[in-house]
GUPA-37336 format. One record per residue: residue number from 1; residue in three letters; chain; x, y, z of N, C-alpha, C in turn. Coordinates in nm, 4 decimals. Example, Ala and Ser with C-alpha at 12.3 -4.5 7.8 and 13.67 -1.06 7.14 Angstrom:
<ropas>
1/Ala/A/1.3190/-0.5690/0.7800/1.2300/-0.4500/0.7800/1.3200/-0.3300/0.7800
2/Ser/A/1.2850/-0.2250/0.7080/1.3670/-0.1060/0.7140/1.2900/0.0030/0.7870
</ropas>
This chain:
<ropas>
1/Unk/A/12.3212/21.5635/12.2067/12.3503/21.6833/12.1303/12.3124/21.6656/11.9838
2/Unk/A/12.3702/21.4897/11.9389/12.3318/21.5282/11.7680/12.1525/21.5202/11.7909
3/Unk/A/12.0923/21.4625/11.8828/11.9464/21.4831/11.8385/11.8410/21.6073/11.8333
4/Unk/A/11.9670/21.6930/11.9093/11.8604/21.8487/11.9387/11.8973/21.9168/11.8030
5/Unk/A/12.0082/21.8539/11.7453/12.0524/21.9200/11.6162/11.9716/21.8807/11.4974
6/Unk/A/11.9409/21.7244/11.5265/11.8539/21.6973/11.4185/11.7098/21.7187/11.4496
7/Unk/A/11.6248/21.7684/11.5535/11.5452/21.8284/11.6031/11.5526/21.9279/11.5080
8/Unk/A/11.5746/22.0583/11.5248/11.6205/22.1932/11.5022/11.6008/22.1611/11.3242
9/Unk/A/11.6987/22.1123/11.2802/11.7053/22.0888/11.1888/11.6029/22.0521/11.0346
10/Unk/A/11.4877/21.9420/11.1461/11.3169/21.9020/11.0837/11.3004/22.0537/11.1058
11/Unk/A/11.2585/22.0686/11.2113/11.2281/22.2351/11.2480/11.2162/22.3466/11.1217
12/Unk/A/11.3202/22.3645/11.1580/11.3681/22.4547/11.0047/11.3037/22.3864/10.8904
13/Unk/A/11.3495/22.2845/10.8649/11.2329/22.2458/10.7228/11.1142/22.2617/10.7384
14/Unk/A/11.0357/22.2355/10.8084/10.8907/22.2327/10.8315/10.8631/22.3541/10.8298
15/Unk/A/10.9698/22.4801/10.9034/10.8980/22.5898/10.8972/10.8761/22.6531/10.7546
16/Unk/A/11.0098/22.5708/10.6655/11.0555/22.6601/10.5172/10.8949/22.5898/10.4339
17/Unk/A/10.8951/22.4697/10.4351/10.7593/22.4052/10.3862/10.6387/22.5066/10.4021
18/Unk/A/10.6155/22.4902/10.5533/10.4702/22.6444/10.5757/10.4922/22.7673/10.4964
19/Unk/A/10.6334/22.8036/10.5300/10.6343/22.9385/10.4167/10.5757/22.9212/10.2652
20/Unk/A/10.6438/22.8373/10.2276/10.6547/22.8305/10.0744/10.4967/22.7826/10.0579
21/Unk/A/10.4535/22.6377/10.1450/10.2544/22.6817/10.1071/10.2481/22.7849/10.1068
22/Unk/A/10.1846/22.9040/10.2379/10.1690/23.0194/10.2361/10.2179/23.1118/10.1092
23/Unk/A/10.3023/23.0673/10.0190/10.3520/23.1762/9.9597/10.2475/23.1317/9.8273
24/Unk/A/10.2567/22.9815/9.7947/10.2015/22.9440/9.7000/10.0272/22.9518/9.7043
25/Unk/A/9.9994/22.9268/9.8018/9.8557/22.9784/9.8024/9.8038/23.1496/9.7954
26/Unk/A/9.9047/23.2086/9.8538/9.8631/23.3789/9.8365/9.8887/23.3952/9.6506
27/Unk/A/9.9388/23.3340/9.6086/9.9616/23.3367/9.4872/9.8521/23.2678/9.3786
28/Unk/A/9.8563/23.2182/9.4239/9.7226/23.1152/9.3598/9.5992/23.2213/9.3836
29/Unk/A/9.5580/23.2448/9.4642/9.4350/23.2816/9.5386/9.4679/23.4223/9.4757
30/Unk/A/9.5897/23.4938/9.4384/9.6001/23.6175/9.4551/9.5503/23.6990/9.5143
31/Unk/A/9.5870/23.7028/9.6439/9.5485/23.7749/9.7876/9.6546/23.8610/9.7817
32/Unk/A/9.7906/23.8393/9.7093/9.8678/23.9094/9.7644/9.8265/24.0829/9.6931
33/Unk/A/9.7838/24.1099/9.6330/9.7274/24.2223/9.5766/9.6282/24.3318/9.6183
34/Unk/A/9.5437/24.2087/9.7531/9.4747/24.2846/9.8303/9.4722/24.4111/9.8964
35/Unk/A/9.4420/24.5075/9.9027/9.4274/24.6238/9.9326/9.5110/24.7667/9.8737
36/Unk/A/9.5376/24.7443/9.7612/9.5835/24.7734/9.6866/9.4888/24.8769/9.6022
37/Unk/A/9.4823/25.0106/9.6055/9.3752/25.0988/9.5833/9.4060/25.2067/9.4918
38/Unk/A/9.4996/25.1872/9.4148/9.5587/25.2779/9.3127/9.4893/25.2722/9.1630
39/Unk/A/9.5232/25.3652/9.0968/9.4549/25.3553/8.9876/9.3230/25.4430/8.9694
40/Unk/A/9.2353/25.3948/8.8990/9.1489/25.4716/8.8834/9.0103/25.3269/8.8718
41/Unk/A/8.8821/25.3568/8.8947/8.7762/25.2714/8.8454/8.6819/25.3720/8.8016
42/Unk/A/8.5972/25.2497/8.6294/8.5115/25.2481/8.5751/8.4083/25.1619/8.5917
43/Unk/A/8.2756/25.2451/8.5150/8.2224/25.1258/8.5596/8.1478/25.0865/8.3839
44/Unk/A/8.0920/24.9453/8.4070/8.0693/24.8834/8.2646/7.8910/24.8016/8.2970
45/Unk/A/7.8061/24.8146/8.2048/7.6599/24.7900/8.1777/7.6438/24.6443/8.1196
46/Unk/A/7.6301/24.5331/8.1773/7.6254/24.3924/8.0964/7.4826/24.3661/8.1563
47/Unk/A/7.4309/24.2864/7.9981/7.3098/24.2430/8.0296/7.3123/24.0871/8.1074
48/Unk/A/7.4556/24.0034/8.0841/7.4059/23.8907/8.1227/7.5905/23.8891/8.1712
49/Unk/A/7.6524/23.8334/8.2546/7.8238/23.8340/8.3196/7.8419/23.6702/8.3401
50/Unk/A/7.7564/23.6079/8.3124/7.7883/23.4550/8.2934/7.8471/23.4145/8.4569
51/Unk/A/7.9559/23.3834/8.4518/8.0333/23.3426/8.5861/8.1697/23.4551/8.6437
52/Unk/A/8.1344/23.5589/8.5594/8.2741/23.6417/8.6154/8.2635/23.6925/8.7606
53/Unk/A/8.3595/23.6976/8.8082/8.3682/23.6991/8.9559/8.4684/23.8329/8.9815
54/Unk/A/8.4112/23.8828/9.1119/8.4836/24.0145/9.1711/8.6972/23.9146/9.1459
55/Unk/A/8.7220/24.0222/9.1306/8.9009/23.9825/9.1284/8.9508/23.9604/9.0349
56/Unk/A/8.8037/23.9110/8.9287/8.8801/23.8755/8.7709/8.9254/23.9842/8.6932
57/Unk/A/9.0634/23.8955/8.6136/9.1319/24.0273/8.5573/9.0632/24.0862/8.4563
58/Unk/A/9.1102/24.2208/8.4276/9.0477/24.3151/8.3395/9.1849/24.3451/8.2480
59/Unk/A/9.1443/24.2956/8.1144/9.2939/24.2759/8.0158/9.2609/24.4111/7.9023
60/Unk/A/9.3902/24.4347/7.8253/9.3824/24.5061/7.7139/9.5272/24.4339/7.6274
61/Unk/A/9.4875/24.3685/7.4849/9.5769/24.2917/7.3808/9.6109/24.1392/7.5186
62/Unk/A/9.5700/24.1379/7.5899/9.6114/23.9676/7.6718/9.7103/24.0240/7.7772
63/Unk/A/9.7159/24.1742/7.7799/9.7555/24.2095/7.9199/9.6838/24.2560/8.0062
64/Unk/A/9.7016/24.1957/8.1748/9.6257/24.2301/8.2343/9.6717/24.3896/8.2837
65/Unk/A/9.5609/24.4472/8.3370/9.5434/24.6182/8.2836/9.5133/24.6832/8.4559
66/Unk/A/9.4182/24.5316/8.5172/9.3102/24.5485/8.6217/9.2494/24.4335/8.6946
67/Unk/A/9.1652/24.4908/8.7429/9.0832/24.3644/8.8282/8.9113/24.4378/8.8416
68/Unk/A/8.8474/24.3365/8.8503/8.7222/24.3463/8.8821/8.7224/24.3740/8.9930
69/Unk/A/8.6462/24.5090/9.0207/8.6663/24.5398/9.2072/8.5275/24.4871/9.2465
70/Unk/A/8.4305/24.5036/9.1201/8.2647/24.5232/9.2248/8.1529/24.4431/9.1597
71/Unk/A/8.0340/24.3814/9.1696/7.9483/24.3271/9.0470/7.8182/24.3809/9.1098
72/Unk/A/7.6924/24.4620/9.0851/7.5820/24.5142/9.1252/7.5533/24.4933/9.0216
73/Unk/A/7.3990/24.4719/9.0694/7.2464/24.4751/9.0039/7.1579/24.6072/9.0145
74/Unk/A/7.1441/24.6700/8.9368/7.0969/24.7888/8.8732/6.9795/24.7788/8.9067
75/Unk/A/6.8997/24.8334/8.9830/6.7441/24.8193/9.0261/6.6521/24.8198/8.8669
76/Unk/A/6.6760/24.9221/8.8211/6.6176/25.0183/8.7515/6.6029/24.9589/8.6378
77/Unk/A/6.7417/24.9099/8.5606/6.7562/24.8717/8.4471/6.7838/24.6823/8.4214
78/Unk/A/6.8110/24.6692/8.5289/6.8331/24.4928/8.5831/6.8913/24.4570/8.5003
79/Unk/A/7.0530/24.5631/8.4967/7.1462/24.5133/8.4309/7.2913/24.4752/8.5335
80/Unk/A/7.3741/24.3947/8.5033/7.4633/24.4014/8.5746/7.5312/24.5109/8.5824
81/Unk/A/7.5776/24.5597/8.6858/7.7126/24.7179/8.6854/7.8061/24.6630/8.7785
82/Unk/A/7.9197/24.6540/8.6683/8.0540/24.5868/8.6800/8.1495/24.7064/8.6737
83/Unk/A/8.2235/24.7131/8.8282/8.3246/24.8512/8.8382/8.4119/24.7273/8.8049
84/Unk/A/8.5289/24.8412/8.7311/8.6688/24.7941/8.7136/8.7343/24.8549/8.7681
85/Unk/A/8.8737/24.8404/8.7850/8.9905/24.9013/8.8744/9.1163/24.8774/8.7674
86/Unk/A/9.1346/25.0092/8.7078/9.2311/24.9909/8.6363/9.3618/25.1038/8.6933
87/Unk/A/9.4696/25.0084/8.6623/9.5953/25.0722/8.7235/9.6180/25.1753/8.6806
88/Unk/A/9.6953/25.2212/8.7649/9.7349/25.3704/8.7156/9.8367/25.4194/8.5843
89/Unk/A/9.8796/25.3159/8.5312/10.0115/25.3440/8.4344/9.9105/25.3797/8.3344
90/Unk/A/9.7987/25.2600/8.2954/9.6859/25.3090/8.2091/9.6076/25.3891/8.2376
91/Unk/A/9.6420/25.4638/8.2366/9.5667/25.6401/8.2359/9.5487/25.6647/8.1063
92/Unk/A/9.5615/25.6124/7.9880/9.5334/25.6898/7.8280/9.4450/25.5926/7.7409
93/Unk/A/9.3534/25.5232/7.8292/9.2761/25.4638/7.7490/9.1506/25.5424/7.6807
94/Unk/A/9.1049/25.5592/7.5535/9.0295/25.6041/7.5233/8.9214/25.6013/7.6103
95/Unk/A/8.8172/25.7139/7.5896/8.6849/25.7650/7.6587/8.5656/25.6645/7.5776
96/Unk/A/8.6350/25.6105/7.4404/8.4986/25.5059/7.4021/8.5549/25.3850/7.3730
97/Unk/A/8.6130/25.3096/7.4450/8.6574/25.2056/7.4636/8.5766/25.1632/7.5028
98/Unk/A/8.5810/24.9872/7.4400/8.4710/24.8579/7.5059/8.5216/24.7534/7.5771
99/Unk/A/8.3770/24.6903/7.6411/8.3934/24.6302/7.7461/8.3667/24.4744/7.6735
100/Unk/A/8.4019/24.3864/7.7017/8.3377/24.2273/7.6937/8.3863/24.1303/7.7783
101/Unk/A/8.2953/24.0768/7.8696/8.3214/23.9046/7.8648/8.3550/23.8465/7.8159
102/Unk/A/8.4905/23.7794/7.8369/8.5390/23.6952/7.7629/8.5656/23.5715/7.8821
103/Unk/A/8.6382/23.4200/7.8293/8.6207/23.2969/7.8657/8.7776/23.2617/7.8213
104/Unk/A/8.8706/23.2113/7.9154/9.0396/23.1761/7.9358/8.9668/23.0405/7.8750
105/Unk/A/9.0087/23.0476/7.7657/9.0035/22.8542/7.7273/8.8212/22.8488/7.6964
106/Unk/A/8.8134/22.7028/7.6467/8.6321/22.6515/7.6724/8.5760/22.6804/7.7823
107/Unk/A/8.6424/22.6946/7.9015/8.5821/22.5930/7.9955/8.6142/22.7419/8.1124
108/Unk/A/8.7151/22.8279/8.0610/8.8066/22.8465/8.1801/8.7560/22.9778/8.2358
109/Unk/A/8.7816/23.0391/8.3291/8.7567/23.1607/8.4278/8.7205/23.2730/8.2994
110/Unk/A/8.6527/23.3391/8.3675/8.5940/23.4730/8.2784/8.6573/23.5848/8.3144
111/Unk/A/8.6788/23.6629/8.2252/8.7015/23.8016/8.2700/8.6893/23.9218/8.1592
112/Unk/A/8.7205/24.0365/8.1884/8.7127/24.1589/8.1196/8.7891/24.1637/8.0093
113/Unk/A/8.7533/24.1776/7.9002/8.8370/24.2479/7.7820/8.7827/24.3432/7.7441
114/Unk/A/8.8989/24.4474/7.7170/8.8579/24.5869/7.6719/8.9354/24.6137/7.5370
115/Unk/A/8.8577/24.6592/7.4326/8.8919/24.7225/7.3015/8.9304/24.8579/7.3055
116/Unk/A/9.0416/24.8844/7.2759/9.0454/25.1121/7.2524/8.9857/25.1503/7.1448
117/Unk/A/8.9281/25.2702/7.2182/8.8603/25.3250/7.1027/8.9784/25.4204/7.0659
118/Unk/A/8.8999/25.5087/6.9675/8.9780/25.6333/6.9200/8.9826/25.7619/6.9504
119/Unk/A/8.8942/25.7957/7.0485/8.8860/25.8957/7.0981/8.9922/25.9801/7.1397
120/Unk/A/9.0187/26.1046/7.1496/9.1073/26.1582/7.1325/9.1058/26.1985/7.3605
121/Unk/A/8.9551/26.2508/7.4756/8.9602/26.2083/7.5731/8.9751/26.0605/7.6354
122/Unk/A/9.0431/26.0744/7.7582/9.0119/25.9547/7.8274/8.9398/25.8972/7.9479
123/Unk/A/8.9591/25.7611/7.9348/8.8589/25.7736/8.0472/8.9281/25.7815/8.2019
124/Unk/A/8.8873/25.8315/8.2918/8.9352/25.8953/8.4586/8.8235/25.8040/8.5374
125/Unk/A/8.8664/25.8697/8.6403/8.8393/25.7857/8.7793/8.6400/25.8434/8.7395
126/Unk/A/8.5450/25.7085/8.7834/8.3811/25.7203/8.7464/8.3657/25.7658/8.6079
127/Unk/A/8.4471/25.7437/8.5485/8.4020/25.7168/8.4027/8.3243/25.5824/8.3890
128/Unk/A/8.2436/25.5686/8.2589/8.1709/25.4536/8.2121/8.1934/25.3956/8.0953
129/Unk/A/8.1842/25.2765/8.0852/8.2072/25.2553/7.9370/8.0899/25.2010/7.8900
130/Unk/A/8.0194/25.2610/7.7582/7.9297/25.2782/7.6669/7.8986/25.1290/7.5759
131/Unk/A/8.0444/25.0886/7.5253/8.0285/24.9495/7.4317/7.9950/24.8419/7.5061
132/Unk/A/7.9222/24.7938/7.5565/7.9946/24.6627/7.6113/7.9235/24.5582/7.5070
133/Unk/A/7.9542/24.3784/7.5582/7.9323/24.2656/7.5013/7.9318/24.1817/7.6354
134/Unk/A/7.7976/24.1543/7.6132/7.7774/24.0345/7.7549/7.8774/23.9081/7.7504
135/Unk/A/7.8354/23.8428/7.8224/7.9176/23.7157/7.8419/7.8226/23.5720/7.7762
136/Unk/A/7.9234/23.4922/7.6781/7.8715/23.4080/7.5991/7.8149/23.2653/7.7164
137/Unk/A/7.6885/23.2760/7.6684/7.6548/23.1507/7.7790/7.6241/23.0615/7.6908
138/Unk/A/7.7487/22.9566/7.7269/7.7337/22.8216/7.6583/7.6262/22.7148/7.6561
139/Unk/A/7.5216/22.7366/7.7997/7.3967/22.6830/7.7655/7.3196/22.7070/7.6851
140/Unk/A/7.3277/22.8206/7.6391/7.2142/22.8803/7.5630/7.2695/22.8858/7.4246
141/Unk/A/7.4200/22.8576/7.3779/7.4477/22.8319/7.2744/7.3812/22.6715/7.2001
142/Unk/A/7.4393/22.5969/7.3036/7.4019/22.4754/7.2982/7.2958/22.4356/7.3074
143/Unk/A/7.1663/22.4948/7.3370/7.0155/22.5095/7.2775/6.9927/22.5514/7.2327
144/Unk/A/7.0205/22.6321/7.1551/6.9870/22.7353/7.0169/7.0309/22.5911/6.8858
145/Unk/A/7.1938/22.5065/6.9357/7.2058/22.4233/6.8278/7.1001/22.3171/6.7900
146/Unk/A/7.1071/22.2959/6.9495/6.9725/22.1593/6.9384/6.8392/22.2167/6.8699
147/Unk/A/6.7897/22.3327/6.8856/6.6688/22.4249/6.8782/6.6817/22.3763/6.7306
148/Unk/A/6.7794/22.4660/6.6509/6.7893/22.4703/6.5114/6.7798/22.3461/6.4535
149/Unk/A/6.8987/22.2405/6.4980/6.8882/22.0953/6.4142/6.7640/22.0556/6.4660
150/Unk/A/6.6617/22.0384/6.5462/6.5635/22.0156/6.5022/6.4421/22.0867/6.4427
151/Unk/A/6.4677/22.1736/6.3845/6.3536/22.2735/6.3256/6.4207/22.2284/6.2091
152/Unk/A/6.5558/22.1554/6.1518/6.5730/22.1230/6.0234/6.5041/22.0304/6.0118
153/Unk/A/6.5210/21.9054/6.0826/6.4741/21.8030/6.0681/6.3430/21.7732/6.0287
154/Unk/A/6.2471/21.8716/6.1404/6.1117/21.8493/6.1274/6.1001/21.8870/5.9914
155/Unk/A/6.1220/21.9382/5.9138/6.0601/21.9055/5.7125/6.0808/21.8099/5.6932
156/Unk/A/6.1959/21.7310/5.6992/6.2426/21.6267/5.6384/6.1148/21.5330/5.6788
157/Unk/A/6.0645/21.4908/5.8185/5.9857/21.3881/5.8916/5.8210/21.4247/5.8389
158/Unk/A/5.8123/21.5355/5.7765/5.6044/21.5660/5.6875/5.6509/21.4807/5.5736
159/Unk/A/5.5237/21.4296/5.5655/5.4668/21.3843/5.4324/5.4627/21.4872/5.3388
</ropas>
């Protein structure tokens, strides 16, 4: 009898363990948000999106606002077209509000930041936003430095 009890007993833990992974990975992964279709989406014109990925948040002042629902390539203009999905409470964001790539940390995940404009309309469901600012690519920062310090140098090295 005490072993079916202490049976039962692992049991129950092991099952509370699976839960709590499961809970911690839907969380992590933020799956739990999935299908979730409220709100309204825009869409935004970037020439270059670095590493941002469908799901990344879409912030306004360091709150998140949204999520990246979509990322397409523009035949025409071979620009990125990045829909956003912004919740429904934000319904009063200005009609010329901007868009940018931004970078969590040096190193860290990319996502949307948006500036308000002043506009007195707003923007609704297939609205676009007009401002944007691509995404800073640190390779190309970091050859532009090397580029420059040596275009100093080379005077210094003529006769």
């Amino acid at each position: 009898m005490r072993q079916k009890h202490l049976e039962l007993l692992v049991g129950v833990f092991v099952a509370l363990g699976l839960a709590a992974f499961l809970l911690l990975a839907l969380k992590v992964s933020d799956l739990a948000h999935i299908g979730e279709d409220k709100g309204y989406r825009v869409t935004a014109r970037f020439e270059n999106i670095g590493g941002l990925k469908i799901r990344a948040p879409v912030t306004l002042g360091g709150v998140r606002i949204g999520r990246v629902a979509g990322i397409n390539l523009d035949p025409q203009t071979f620009e990125a077209l990045v829909t956003l999905a912004i919740e429904p409470q934000y319904d009063r964001l200005p009609s010329d509000s901007s868009a940018s790539i931004l970078t969590a940390g040096l190193l860290g995940e990319q996502y949307v930041g948006l500036e308000p404009g002043g506009m007195d309309d707003f923007l609704k469901n297939g609205s676009s936003l007009k401002l944007t600012q691509s995404a800073l690519v640190l390779e190309k920062l970091i050859g532009r430095m090397f580029t420059n310090a040596a275009q100093g140098e080379a005077p210094a090295k003529a006769p």
